[in-house]
C-alpha positions in Angstrom: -31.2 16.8 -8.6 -32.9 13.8 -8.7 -31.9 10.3 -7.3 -30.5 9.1 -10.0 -28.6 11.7 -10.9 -26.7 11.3 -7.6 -26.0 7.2 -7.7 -24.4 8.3 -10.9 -22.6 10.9 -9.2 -20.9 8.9 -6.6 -19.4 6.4 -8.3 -22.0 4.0 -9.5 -21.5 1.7 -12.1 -20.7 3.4 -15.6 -19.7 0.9 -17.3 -21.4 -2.7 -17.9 -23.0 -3.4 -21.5 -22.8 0.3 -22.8 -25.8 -0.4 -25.2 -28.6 1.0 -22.7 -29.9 4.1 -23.8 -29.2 7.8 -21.5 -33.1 7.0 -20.7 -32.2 3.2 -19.7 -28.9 4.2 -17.5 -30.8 5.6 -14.7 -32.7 1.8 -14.0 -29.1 0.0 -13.9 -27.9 2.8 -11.8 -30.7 2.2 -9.3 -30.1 -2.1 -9.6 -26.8 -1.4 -8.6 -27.6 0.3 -5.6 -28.6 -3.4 -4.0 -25.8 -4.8 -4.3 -26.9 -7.1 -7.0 -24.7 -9.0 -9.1 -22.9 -7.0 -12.4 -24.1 -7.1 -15.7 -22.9 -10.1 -17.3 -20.8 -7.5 -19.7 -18.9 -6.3 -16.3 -18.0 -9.1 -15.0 -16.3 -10.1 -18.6 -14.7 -6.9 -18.5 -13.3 -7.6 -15.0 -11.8 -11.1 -16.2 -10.1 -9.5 -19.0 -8.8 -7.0 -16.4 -7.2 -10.0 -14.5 -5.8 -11.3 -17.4 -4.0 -7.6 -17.8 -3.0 -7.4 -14.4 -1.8 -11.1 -14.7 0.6 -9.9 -17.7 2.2 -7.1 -15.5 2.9 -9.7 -12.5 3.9 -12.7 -14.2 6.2 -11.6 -16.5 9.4 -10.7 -14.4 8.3 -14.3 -12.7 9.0 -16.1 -16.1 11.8 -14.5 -17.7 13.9 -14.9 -14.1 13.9 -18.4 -14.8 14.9 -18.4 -18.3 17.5 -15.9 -17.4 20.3 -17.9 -17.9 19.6 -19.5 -21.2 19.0 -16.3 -22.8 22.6 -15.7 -21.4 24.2 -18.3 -23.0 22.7 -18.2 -25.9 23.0 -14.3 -26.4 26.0 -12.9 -24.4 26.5 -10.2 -22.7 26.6 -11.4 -19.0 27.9 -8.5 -17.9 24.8 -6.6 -18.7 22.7 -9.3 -17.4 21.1 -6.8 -14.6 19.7 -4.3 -17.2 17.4 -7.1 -18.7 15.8 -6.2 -15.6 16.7 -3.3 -14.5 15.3 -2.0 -18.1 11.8 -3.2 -16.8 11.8 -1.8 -13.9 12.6 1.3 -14.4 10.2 2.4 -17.3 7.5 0.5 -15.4 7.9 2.7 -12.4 8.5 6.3 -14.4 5.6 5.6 -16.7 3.3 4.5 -13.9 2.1 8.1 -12.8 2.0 9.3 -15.7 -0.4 6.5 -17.7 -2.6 7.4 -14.4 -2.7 10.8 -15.5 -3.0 10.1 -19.0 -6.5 8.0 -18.1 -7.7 10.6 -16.1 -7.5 13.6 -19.5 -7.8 11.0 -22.5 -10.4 8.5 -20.9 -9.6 5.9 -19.4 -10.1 2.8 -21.7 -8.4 4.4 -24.8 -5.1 5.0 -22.6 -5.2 1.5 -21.5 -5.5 -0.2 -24.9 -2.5 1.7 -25.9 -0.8 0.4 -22.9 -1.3 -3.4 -23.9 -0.8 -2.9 -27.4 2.9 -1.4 -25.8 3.1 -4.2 -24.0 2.5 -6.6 -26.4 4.9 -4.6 -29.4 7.5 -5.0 -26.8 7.0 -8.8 -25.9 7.5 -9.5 -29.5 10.4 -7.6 -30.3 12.1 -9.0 -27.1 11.2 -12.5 -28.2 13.2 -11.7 -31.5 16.0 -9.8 -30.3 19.2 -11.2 -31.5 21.7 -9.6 -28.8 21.4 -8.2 -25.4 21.6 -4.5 -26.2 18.4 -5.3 -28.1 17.1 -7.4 -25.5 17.5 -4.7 -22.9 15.8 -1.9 -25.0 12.5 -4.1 -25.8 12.1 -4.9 -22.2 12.0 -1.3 -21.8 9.5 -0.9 -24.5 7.9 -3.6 -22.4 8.1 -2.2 -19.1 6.6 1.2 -20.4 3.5 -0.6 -21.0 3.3 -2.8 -18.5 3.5 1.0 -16.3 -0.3 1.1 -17.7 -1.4 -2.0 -16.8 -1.8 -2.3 -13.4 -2.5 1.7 -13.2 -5.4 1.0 -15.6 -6.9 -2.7 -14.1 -7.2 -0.3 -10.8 -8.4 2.5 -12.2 -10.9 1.2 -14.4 -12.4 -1.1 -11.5 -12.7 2.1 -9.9 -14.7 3.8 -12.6 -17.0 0.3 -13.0 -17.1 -0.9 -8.9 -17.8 1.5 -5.9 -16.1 1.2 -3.3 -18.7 -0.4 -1.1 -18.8 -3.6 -3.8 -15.4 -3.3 -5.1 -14.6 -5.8 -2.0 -16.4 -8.5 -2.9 -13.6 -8.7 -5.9 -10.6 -8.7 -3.3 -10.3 -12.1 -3.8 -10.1 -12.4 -7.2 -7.0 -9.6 -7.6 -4.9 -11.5 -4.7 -5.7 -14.6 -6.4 -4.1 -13.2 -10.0 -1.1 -11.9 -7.4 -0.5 -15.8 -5.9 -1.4 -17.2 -9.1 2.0 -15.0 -10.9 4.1 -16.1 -7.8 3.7 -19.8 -7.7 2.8 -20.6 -11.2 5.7 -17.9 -12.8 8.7 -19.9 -12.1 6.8 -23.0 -12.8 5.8 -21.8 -16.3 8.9 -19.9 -17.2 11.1 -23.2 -16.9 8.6 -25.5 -18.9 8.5 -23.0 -21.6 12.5 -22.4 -21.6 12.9 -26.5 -21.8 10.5 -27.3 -24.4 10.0 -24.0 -26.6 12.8 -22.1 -25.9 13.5 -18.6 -23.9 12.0 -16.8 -26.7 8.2 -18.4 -25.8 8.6 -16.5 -22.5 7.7 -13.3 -24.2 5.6 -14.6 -26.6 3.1 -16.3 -24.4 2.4 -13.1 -23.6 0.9 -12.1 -26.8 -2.5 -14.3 -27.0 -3.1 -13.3 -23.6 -2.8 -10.1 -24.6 -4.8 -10.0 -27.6 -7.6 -11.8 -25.6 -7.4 -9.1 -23.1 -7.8 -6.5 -26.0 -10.4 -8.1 -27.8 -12.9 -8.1 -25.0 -12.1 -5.1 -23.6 -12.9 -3.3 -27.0 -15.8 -5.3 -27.1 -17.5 -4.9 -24.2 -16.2 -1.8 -22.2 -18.4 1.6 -22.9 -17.6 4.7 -20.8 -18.8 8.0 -21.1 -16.2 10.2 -24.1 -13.8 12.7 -22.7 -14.0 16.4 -23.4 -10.8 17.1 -24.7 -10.7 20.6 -25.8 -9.3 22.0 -22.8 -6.5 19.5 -22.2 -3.2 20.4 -21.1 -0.3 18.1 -20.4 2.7 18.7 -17.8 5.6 17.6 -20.0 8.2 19.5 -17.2 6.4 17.7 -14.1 6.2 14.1 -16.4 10.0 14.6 -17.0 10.9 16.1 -13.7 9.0 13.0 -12.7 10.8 10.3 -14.7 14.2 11.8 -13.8 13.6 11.8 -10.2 12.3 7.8 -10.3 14.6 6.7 -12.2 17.6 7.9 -10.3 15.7 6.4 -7.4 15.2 2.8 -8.9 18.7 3.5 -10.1 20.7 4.2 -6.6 18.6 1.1 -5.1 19.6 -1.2 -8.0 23.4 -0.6 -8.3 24.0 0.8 -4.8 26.2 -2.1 -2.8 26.2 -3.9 -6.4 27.8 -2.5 -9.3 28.7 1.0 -7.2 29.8 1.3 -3.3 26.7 2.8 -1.6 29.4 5.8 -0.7 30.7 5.9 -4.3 30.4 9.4 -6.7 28.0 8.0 -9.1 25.6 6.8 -6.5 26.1 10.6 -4.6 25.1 11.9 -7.9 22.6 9.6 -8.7 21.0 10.5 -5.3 21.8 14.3 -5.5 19.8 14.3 -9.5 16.7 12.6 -7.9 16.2 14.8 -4.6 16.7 17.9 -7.5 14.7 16.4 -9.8 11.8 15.4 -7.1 11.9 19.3 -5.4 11.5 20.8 -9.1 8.8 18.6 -10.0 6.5 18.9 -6.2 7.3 23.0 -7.3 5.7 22.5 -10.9 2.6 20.8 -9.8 2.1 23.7 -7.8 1.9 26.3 -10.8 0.0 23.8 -13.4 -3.6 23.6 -14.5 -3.2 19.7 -15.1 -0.5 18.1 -12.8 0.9 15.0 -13.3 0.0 14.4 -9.4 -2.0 16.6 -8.0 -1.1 17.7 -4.6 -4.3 19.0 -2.9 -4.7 14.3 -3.3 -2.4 14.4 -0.4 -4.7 16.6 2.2 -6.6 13.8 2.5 -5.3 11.7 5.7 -6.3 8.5 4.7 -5.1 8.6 1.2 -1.4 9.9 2.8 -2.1 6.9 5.0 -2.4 4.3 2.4 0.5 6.1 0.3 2.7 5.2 3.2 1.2 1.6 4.3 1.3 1.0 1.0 4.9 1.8 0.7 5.8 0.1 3.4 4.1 -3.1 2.5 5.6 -3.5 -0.7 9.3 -2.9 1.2 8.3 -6.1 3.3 6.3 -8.2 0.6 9.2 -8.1 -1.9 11.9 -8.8 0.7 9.8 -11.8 1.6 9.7 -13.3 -1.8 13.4 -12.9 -2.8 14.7 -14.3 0.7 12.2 -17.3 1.8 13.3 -19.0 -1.2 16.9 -18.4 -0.4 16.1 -19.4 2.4 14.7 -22.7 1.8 16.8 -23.9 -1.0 20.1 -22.9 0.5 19.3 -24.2 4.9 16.9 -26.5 4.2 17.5 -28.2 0.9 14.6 -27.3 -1.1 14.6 -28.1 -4.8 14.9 -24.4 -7.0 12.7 -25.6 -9.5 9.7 -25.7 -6.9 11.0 -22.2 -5.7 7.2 -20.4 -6.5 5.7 -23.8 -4.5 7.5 -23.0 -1.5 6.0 -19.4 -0.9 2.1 -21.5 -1.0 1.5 -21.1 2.6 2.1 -17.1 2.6 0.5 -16.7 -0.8 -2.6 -19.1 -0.1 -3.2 -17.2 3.1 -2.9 -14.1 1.7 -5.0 -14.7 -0.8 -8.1 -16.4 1.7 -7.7 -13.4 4.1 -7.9 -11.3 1.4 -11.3 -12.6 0.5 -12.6 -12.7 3.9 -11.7 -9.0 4.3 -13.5 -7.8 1.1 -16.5 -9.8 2.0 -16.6 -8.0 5.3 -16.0 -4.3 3.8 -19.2 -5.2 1.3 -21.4 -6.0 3.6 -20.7 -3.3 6.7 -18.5 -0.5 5.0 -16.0 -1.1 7.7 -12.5 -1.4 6.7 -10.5 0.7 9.5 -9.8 -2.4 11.6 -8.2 -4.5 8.8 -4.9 -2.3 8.2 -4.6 -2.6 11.9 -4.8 -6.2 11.7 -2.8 -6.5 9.0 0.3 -4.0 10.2 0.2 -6.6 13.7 0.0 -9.7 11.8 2.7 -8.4 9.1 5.2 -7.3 12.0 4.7 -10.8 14.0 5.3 -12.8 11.1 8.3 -11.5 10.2 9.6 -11.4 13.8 8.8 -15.1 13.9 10.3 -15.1 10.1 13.5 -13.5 11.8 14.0 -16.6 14.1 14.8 -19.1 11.9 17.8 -20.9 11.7 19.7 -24.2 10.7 17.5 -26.2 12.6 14.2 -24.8 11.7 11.2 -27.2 9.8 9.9 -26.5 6.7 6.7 -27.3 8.7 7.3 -24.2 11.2 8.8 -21.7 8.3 5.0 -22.2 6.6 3.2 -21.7 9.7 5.4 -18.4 10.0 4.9 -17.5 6.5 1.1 -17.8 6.6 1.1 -15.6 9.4 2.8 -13.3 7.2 0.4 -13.7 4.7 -2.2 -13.2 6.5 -1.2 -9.5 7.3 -0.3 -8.9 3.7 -3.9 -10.3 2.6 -5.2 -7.5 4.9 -3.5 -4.6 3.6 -2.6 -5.5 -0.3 -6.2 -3.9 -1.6 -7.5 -2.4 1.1 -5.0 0.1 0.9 -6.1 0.7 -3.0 -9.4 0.3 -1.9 -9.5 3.1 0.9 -6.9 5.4 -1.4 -9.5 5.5 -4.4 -12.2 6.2 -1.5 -10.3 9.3 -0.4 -10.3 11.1 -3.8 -12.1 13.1 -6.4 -13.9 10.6 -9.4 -11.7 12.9 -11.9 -8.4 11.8 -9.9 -9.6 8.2 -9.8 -6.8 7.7 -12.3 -3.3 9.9 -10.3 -4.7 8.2 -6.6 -4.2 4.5 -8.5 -1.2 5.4 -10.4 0.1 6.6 -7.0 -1.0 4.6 -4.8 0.9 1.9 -7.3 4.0 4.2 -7.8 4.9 4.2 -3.5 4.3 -0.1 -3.6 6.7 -0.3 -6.4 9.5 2.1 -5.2 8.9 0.7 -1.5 10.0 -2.9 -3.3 13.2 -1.3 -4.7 14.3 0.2 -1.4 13.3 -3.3 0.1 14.9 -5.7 -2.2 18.1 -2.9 -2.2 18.2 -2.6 1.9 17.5 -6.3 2.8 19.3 -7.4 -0.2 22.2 -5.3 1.1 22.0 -6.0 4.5 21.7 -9.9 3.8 24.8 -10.1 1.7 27.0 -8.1 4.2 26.0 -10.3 7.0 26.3 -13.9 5.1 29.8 -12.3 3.8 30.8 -11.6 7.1 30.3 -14.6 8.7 32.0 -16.9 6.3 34.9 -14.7 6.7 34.4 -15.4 10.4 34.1 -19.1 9.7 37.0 -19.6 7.2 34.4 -19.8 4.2 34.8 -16.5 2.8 35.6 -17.5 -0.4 32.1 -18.9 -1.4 30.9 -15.9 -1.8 33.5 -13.9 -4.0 31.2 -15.2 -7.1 27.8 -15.0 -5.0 26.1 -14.7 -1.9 23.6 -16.8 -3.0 24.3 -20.7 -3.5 21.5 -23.2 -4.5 20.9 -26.7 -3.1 22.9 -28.3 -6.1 25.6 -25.7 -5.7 26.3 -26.9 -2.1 25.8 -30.2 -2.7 29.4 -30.1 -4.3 30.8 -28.1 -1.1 32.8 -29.9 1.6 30.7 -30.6 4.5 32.4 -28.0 6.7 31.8 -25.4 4.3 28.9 -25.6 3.4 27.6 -26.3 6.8 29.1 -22.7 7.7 27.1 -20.6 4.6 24.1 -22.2 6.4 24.7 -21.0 9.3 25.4 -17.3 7.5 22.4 -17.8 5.3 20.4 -18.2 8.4 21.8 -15.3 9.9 21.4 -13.5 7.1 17.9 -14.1 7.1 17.6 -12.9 10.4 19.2 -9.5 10.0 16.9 -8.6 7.2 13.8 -9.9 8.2 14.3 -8.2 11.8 14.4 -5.1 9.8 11.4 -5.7 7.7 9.7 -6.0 11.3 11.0 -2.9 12.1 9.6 -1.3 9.0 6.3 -3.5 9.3 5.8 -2.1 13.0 5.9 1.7 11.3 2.6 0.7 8.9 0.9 -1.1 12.2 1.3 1.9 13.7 0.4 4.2 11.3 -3.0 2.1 10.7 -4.3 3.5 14.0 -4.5 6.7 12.7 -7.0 5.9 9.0 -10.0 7.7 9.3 -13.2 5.7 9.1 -14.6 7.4 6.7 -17.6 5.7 5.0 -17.2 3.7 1.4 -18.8 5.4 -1.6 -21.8 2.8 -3.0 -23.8 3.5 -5.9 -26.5 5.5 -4.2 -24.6 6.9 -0.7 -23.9 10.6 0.2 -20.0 11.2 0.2 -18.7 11.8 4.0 -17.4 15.6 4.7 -13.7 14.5 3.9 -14.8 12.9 0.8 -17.6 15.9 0.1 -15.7 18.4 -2.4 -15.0 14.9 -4.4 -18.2 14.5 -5.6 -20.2 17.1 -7.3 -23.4 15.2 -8.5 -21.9 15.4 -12.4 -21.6 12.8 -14.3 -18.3 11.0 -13.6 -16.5 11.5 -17.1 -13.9 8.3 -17.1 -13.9 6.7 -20.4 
């Protein structure tokens, strides 16, 4: 086979300006091998893949702050949770299966249709007209938004080998603190001067910018299609067994008791479900997730960091703001400003690291790095208390940052490493699927465990009845409480605080851990021989990923 053949093979860039000839492909193939700059046409693909991936992260960030005007002038409080929850749940059941669907149909088709989904379902939410409408748009919505991130990672995958992908680090945490700090921000500037109905539709010229120069500019390879088979019993085994996860995390210690028969049953459908469906993909030709991805150590490794850091990193971002605004007075409108230390050093160690993995292929000692600083920072996170500077809680959080800026796409990274070109598509849709239900069982346990402890204690203090209506008070709220009061849900937030961020340095301390164990296995580039684990992954074909 000759040496072009093989840079092709193993992952080179496939896609750029798609107007070179089969004779022509061979010379970019062998540019790419130098780590030279993209072709122009790839690096405008890759900023309308930010713009994608911005869509997915900022949207939850701007309707959360328009929240309660959609209330009021809707109804329906007492579904209020499902606006959400709706989201949620058809973002995380649809997730492994667009992944799939990218890796049969070709990859740019299935995530086209995703944004158009997307976008059908930000404009019917803007124009619902009650909240049983709202709540089945935003699950129209959240069944695209599935495909989005699945199909950003994938595609970067298909375009970027691993040895070069991370040089674009960077850029992808920078999307990620640019959703977290400028969401909130956005979401109440729209709500005051266009309405709560602008949140959705800003979406839409994004969108259709995204589409537009995708369509434009992205060419990969066709699909052959004539053999395709889809797993409708694993999909819906699948979906099943997600959703009654997402579910028991949501409503248990909510709207259920954790011990309650609906949450038994809920829990007792999903293990079912989740057996049948690990049984199916044993007997199909096309599994939704194909098992044999899991005999690779590292990519089990990243499935389980990866996990783990979204447990943390989502616990993190719903309590530091509680945090601030309820112990140390900040303002709630600013509540995306005050997590800038963790997200600005998350986002600079995330560049630092991807620079490093370009230019030496080494990677092994960053989720090391980033399981120690992770589990320190919460620890230090875990003691503060009434007293504590906002100066000190930054220092803390950047620490934590740091360790998240480490691990957030180096696990991706390593994961898409540890596969088969053909399953580029199931290792990012999975990778994503175990970071997404790891942030429901985070938000659920830490959420739960907060709330029981700040309950506890103002019963202990005489307070208890601040938080029949809510465990969580803002600064204006306990302005209006008598000094002694609110002096007491302080001191309960604070312990609060502590209780769940010493668990999320428990769970932290399992990734660093784990870390130790990744393989250093060497990162595909453009021209480089596979390692032995990765060997059977690449076959010298063409990579067919369109």
């Amino acid at each position: 086979m000759s040496p072009t053949g093989k840079q092709t093979g193993k992952g080179a860039p496939i896609g750029g300006d798609g107007e070179a000839s089969k004779a022509e492909q061979p010379t970019k193939a062998t540019k790419a091998t130098k780590s030279e700059p993209q072709p122009r046409s790839v690096r405008v693909v890759l900023l309308a893949l930010m713009i994608a991936m911005l869509l997915a992260m900022l949207d939850n960030m701007i309707i959360g702050t328009a929240m309660p005007t959609i209330v009021g002038e809707l109804g329906g409080l007492e579904h209020l949770s499902w606006v959400v929850t709706a989201y949620t749940l058809a973002t995380a059941a649809s997730t492994p299966i667009w992944g799939k669907l990218g890796d049969i149909y070709g990859r740019k088709s299935v995530f086209l249709t995703s944004i158009v989904i997307f976008l059908i379902g930000s404009a019917l939410s803007g124009m619902a007209q009650d909240m049983g409408q709202l709540i089945g748009f935003r699950a129209i919505q959240g069944l695209g938004a599935g495909g989005l991130m699945v199909g950003v990672m994938a595609i970067i995958g298909d375009l970027i080998p691993p040895r070069e992908r991370g040089k674009y680090q960077g850029m992808m945490a920078g999307v990620m603190a640019l959703a977290m700090i400028g969401g909130p921000l956005v979401g109440g500037t729209i709500t005051d001067h266009l309405g709560w109905r602008w949140s959705f539709y800003i979406n839409l010229p994004l969108g259709a910018v995204a589409l537009v120069m995708i369509t434009a500019v992205l060419h990969l390879p066709a699909k052959d299609r004539s053999k395709v088979t889809v797993d409708y019993l694993g999909a819906a085994l699948l979906t099943v067994g997600i959703t009654s996860i997402v579910l028991v995390t949501t409503w248990g210690g909510t709207e259920y008791a954790w011990g309650s028969a609906m949450i038994m049953e809920l829990i007792a459908i999903g293990v079912a479900a989740l057996v049948g469906f690990v049984f199916v993909q044993t007997r199909v030709t096309e599994p939704i997730m194909p098992l044999h991805i899991f005999r690779s150590r590292n990519f089990t490794l990243m499935s389980v960091i990866g996990f783990l850091t979204g447990f943390v990193m989502f616990g993190a971002v719903l309590f530091l703001p509680l945090y601030q605004q309820s112990v140390q007075g900040a303002s709630a409108t600013n509540s995306g400003l005050l997590l800038l230390p963790m997200l600005l050093s998350m986002m600079a160690v995330s560049l630092i690291a991807g620079r490093v993995t370009t230019s030496s292929g080494k990677y092994k000692i960053f989720p090391i790095l980033g399981g120690g600083l992770m589990t320190a920072g919460l620890f230090l996170l875990a003691q503060m208390d009434t007293e504590t500077s906002r100066l000190t809680s930054g220092v803390y959080m950047a620490v934590l940052g740091a360790g998240m800026g480490f691990l957030m796409q180096i696990t991706m990274l390593v994961a898409q490493n540890s596969v088969e070109l053909k399953d580029m598509g199931v290792a990012s849709s999975s990778t994503t699927l175990f970071r997404t239900l790891g942030s429901s069982f985070g938000v659920a346990i830490m959420g739960a465990l907060f709330t029981s402890r700040v309950q506890d204690e103002m019963a202990a203090r005489g307070g208890g009845g601040v938080t029949q209506q809510s465990a969580q008070l803002d600064a204006a709220s306990l302005a209006k409480l008598p000094d002694a009061v609110r002096e007491a849900y302080q001191v309960a937030v604070s312990s609060g605080t502590h209780a769940a961020f010493t668990l999320g340095a428990a769970i932290a301390l399992i990734g660093f851990v784990a870390a130790f164990f990744v393989k250093e296995v060497p990162l595909r580039g453009a021209g480089t021989k596979p390692a032995a684990e990765e060997a059977p992954a690449l076959d010298g074909k063409v990579p067919q990923s369109a």
